[in-house]
C-alpha positions in Angstrom: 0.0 0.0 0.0 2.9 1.9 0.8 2.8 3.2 -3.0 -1.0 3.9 -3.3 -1.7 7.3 -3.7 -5.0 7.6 -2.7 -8.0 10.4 -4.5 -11.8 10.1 -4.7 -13.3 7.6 -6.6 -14.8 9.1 -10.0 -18.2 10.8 -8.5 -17.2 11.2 -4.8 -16.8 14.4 -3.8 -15.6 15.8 0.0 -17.6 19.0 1.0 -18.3 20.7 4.2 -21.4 21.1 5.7 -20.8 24.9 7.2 -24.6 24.6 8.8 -24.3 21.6 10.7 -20.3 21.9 11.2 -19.6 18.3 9.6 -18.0 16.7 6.7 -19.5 15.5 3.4 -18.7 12.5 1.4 -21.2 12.9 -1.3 -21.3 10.1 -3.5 -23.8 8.7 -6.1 -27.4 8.2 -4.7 -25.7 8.4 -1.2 -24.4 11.2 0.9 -22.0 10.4 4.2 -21.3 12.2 7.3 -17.8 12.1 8.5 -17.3 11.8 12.2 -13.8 13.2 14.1 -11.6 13.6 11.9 -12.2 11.6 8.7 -12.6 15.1 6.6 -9.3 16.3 7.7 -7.6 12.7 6.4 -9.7 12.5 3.2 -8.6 15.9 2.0 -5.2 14.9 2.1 -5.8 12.1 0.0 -5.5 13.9 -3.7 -4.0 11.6 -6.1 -0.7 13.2 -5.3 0.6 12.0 -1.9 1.0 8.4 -0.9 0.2 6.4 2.6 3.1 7.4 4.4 3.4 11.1 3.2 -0.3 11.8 4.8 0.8 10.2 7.8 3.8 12.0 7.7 1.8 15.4 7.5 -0.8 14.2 9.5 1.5 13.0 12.4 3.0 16.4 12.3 -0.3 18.7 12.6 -1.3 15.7 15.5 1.9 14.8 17.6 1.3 12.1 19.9 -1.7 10.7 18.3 -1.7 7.2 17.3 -1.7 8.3 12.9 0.6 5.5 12.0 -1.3 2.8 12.9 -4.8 4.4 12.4 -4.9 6.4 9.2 -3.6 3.5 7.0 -6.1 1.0 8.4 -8.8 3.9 7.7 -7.8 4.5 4.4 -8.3 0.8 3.6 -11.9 0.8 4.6 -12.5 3.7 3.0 -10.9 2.3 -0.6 -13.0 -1.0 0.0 -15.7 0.7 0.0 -15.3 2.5 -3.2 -14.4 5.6 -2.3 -11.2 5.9 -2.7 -9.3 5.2 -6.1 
């Protein structure tokens, strides 16, 4: 995975939700609400960086929290359920 650079699936699009204060996966037929901070991780994921450079960045903005062994594991849900390329 360590090569996987992970952006939205054709049709998914990330928005915020500036009335009720959450994130947006909108997909086809389907919208989901992000929870914590699955918005924050899925914006980094723009076809550009792989695995270990968002945990890199993301490990920096959150020192202490447990990135490296979440984010990756989170990621993988998210690309098995198609929303993820």
């Amino acid at each position: 995975m360590t090569t996987w650079r992970p952006g939205p699936a054709p049709g998914v699009l990330l928005r915020a939700d500036r009335v009720r204060g959450v994130d947006l996966l909108l997909l086809p037929e389907r919208v989901v609400v992000l929870e914590g901070s699955a918005g924050e991780v899925l914006r980094l994921c723009d076809g550009t960086r792989d695995v270990p450079q968002i945990v890199r960045e993301l490990t920096a903005r959150h020192p202490g929290a447990p990135v490296a062994d979440e984010v990756p594991a989170f990621l993988d849900r998210v690309r098995k359920e198609g929303w993820l390329r």
